[in-house]
C-alpha positions as CSV (number, residue, x, y, z in Angstrom):
1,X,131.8,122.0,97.5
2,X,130.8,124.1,100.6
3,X,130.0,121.9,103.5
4,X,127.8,124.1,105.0
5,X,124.8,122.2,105.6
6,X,121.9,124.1,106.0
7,X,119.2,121.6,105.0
8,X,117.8,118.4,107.2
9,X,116.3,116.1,105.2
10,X,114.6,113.2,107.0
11,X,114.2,109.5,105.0
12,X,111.9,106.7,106.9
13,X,113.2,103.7,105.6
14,X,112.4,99.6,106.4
15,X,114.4,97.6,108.7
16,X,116.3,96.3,105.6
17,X,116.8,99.2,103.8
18,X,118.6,100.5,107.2
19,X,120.6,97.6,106.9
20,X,121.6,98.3,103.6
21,X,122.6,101.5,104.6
22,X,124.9,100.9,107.7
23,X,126.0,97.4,105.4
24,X,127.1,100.3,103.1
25,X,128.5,102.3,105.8
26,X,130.8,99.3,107.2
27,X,132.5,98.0,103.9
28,X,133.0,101.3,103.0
29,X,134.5,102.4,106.2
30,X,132.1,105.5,106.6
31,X,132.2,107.3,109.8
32,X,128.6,107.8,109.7
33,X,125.2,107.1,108.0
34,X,124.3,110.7,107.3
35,X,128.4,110.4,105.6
36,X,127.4,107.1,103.7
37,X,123.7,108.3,102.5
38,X,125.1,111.1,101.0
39,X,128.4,108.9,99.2
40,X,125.1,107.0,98.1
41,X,123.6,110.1,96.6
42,X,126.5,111.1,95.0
43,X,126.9,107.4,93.4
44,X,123.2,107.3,92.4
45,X,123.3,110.7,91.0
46,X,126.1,109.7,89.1
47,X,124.8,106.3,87.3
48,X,121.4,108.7,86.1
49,X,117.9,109.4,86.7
50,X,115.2,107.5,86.8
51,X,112.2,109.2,85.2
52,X,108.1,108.6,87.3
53,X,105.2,108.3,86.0
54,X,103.3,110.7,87.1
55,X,100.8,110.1,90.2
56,X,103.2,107.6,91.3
57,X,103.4,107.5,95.8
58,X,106.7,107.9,96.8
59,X,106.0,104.4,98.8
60,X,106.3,102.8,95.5
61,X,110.2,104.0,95.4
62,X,112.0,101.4,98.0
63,X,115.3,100.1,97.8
64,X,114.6,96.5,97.1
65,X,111.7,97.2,94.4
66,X,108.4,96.5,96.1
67,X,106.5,96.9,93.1
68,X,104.0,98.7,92.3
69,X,102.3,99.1,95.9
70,X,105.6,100.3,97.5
71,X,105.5,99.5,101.3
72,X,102.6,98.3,103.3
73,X,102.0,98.1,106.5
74,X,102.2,94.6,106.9
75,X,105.9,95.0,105.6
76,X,106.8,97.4,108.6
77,X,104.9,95.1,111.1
78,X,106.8,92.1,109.7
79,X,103.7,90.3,108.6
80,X,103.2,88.4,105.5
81,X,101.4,88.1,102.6
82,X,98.2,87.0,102.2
């Protein structure tokens, strides 16, 4: 594999998604999160794709299945349903 890495490629994620990440990061003894989002790549590329329908947001593709209207506002301002 050549480690040169050319290409930045910037993810906005919730609060607990981060979590997730760094959770990741820790039990796996990762020395970064850019290190453990790419080991999570590399395991979610290898388990297989996951075909969208088309017109689908790319809000609607969240970590912890939103549903079908991916992240709102109110989850990012820790508000609640209603």
């Amino acid at each position: 594999m050549n480690d040169l890495r050319a290409e930045r490629l910037q993810v906005m994620l919730s609060p607990e998604e981060l979590a997730a990440v760094d959770d990741f990061r820790f039990k796996h003894r990762m020395p970064t999160r850019a290190a453990a989002v790419r080991e999570l790549l590399k395991l979610g590329l290898a388990a297989g794709a996951t075909d969208a329908i088309p017109g689908v947001k790319s809000s609607s593709f969240g970590v912890f299945g939103r549903g079908p209207d991916g992240h709102t506002q109110s989850d990012s301002e820790g508000g609640s349903e209603g």
